[in-house]
Phi, psi and omega in degrees: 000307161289023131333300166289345193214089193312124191310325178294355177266322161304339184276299190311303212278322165320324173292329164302324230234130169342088187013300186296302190299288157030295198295297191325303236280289119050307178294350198269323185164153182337296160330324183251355187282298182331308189294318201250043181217311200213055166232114163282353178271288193313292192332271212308319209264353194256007184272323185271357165295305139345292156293283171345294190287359136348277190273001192032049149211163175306125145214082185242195168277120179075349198103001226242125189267055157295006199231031153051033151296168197186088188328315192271055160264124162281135200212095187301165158274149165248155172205124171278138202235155184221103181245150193234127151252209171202145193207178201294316174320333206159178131314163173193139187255133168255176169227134164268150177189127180211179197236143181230147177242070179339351192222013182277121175313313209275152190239041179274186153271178185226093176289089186313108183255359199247075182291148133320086165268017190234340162304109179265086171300058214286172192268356189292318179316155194253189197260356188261051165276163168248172191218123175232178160209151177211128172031085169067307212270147171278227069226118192263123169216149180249187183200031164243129197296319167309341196218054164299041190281164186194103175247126204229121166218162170263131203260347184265312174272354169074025170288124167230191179171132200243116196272149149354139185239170194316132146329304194243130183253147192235160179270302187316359188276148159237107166229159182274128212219134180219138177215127192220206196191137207249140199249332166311322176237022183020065177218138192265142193221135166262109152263114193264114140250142161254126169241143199251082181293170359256058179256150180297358194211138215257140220244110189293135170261109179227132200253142173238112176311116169113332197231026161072347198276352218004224179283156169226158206258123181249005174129198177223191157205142181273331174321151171225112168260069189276182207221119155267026181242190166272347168273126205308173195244125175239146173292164198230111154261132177218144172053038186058040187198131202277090189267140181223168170251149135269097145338306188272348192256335160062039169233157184268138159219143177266156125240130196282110187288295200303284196288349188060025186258142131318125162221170191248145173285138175307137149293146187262180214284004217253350190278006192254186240262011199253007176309309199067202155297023185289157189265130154247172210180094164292109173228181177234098171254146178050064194072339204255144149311127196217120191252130165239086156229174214259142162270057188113018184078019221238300164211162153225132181296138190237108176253140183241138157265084194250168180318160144238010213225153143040185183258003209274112164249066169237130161233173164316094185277347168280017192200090199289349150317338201297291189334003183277351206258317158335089169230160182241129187247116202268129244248321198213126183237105172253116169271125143344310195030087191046029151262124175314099215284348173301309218268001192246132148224136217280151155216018147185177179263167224195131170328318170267025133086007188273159210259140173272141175230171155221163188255126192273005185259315206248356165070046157257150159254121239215116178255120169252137195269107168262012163282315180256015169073030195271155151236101150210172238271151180271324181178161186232150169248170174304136201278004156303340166297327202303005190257029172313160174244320189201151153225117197255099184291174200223148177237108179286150169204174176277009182321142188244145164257317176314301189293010158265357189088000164290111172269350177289355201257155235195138192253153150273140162242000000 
């Protein structure tokens, strides 16, 4: 076949075409299973082909628009959905994964037909996981120290790994999981705190996909980053940094993936003292730093931390002057409408700036318009969803874990 089709043209085209097609394609001959399996250069170039139409700008080399981007590319959302049903056995957890058109007119319902089946979801796992994704890879974590899993697989190319589990097992433990990617030392980090209760201080782990060292002991933090909601508390990467909140202490911490340090975030104005028992809820939209909160259950404000200086929106967590540049802009105030605003979160923007939420009780998704201040429904899912824990997006790629250096990654078949 490459007789007939010259690699560079087979590269172009690959580079146009979704993960899933993409994938099929694999079936035609060696050559190309190699090329679309086990190349980190297509894996990287066609992940950044991807984040571009995304994000509607270039971000290639020189400059130079050989992969046919295009800021005005329809470019659907993926989402990953984290579901508990319950059945004579037991609970039993799936992962679900559909496409949304962020700019679609039409409110239907909907049925998620597309399960993960190859996920070893075992039932051993407890019901409080969590779920992140970076560039394709997952990571599936738990957050009881008895049932320590930390699981990383690309669902598409079907790699998984399963990391090294605790030394010490505590029934009392609580831990925290965060997992990203650094773009600077182009590397992927799992980061773990275990807090031993009831002392305040939670004692750090950081596993690097790839470089053989397994966990490593990083220190301690006094912070306690715990959930007051039922949905478990994950780090939020933005900028090559991993955020988590302490709620009671109401500051934001970075931890910095290249250096592996804490440092603390300016707080936005909504953190004063006159907060109360209002719920706040660290998330990240659109690149951005994203503080949600909600008000008397009533409505809620969506504050961003975004540049004020120039276009440049990367900032530095090590170098707390950067932070001068800095402000948190409060971006959306969505009155609820007799929906318990604790249940809402934001997940991504529309072309036309109206904002996407999903309701985390009711499998809905939701567009609020802020001009005429309207919220409505985008699509409903099937009412088997309602025991979800979460919906997270996702960017499908070829990202590889052998080819990160995990030798422990395993292909499913």
């Amino acid at each position: 076949m490459d007789k007939h089709l010259p690699a560079e043209i087979a590269l172009n085209i690959f580079f146009r075409l979704p993960v899933e097609s993409a994938l099929e394609c694999r079936r035609v001959c060696k050559i190309w299973r190699n090329l679309l399996l086990h190349d980190t250069y297509f894996a990287d170039m066609h992940l950044h082909r991807q984040l571009g139409q995304l994000d509607g700008v270039q971000r290639y080399h020189n400059n130079t628009n050989i992969y046919g981007t295009s800021s005005d590319a329809e470019v659907d959302l993926c989402l990953l959905f984290m579901i508990v049903g319950y059945e004579q056995n037991g609970i039993v957890k799936s992962i679900y994964y559909d496409r949304i058109n962020r700019d679609d007119k039409q409110y239907p319902s909907k049925k998620i037909t597309r399960r993960i089946n190859h996920l070893p979801m075992k039932n051993q796992y407890p019901c409080d996981l969590m779920l992140s994704s970076c560039n394709g890879l997952i990571c599936i974590s738990s957050k009881r120290g008895r049932d320590d899993c930390v699981y990383i697989c690309n669902p598409f190319t079907r790699e998984y790994v399963d990391l090294p589990r605790f030394r010490e097992k505590n029934l009392y433990t609580y831990i925290v999981n965060g997992f990203g990617y650094h773009p600077s030392t182009k590397e992927y980090k799992v980061v773990r705190i275990n807090y031993n209760y009831p002392a305040p201080v939670g004692h750090i782990q950081v596993y690097t996909l790839g470089d053989g060292r397994g966990w490593r002991d990083r220190g301690v933090i006094t912070y306690l980053f715990d959930n007051v909601s039922m949905f478990p508390c994950r780090g939020i990467l933005v900028n090559g940094a991993l955020h988590w909140l302490d709620i009671e202490e109401k500051k934001i911490m970075a931890f910095d993936l290249a250096d592996e340090v804490f440092c603390m975030v300016p707080s936005p104005p909504c953190f004063g003292p006159s907060i109360g028992e209002h719920y706040l809820d660290l998330q990240e939209l659109e690149s951005c730093l994203c503080i949600v909160h909600h008000n008397n259950g009533e409505s809620i404000d969506i504050w961003l931390f975004k540049k004020t200086k120039n276009n440049n929106t990367r900032y530095n967590v090590k170098e707390q002057d950067k932070y001068q540049s800095w402000k948190w802009s409060k971006e959306f105030s969505i009155a609820c409408e007799g929906h318990p605003s604790k249940f809402f979160a934001p997940l991504a923007l529309t072309k036309s700036r109206e904002i996407l939420l999903w309701h985390k009780y009711d499998a809905i998704i939701y567009r609020y318009d802020s001009t005429t201040r309207t919220l409505e429904k985008l699509l409903r899912y099937d009412a088997s969803l309602k025991f979800s824990h979460q919906i997270i997006l996702h960017n499908n790629s070829f990202v590889s874990l052998k080819a990160l250096g995990e030798k422990d990654a395993v292909d499913i078949l």
